[in-house]
N, C-alpha and C positions, 0 to 999 in steps of 0.2 A: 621456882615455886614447887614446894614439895606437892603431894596426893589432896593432903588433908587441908591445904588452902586451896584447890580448886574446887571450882563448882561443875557437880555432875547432876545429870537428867536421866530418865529413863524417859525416853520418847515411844509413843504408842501411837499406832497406826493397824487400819485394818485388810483384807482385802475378800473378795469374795474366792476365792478357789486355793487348794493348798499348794496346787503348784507354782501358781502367780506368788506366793508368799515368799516360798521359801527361794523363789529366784530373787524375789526382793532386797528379802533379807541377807544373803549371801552378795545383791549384787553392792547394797551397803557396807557391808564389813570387809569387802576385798577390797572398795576406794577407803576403809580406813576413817568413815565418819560416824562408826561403831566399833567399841570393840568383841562387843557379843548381841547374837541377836536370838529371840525365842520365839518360835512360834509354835503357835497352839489352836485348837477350835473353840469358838464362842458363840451362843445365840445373841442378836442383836434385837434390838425393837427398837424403832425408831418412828418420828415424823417427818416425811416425805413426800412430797410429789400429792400434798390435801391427804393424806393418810397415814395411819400407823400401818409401817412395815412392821416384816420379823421375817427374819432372817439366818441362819449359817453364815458366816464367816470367819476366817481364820488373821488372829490377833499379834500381831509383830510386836515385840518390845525390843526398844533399841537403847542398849545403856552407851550414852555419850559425853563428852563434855559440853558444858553447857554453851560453851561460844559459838559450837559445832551444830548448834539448830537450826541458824537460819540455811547453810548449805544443804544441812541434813533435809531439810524440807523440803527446798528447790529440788533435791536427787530424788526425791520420795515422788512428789506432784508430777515430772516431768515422766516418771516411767509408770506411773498410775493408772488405770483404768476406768476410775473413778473419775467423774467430773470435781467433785469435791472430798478427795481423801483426806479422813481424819487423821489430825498430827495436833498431839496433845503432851506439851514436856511437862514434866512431873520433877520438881528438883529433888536430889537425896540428900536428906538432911543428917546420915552418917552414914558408915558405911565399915566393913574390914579394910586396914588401911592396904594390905597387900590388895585385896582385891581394887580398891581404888587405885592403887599406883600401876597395876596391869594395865584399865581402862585408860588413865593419861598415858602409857607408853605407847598401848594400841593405838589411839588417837592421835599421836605426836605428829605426823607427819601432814595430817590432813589440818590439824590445829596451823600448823609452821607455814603451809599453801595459804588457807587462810589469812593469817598475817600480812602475809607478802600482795596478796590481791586487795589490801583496804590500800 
């Protein structure tokens, strides 16, 4: 299956501190269920807990393949802080194919694990 017949996501997730981020996101793309991760600062406002929050926090996007969500999630939830970390996959509806075909080679191995564990 070439780049341009798979299906890829940008997965977004938040957290409150930049250093809790950036271990996140590093500690996702060293198992390989990202092939790149960005983080950034965001204001949030939300409803929570009978009121609107607002808040700081720092914005994780994680371009992956799309099969690679439900694992990606479980890795995300388990090292989380949050009692309910947001995880919101977004699909790419094109993309540069080189850049596509990095994203499936980066992923390939954690895509292949996957396989083998259904």
């Amino acid at each position: 299956m070439t780049a341009s017949e798979q299906r890829f996501v940008v997965v977004t997730t938040t957290h409150e501190g930049e250093e809790q981020a950036r271990a996140l996101a590093s500690a996702v793309v060293r198992e390989r269920l990202a092939a790149c991760a960005q983080v950034y600062p965001v204001r949030s406002v939300y409803w929570w807990d009978g009121e609107v929050q607002d808040a700081e926090e720092w914005r994780i996007d994680l371009k992956t393949r799309a099969e690679l969500v439900d694992r990606l999630g479980a890795f995300v939830a388990g090292r989380h802080s949050y009692g309910t970390p947001e995880l919101i996959a977004v699909p790419v509806a094109g993309g540069s194919p080189g850049y596509l075909a990095w994203v499936a080679e980066e992923t390939a191995a954690a895509a292949r694990a996957a396989d083998r564990a259904e």
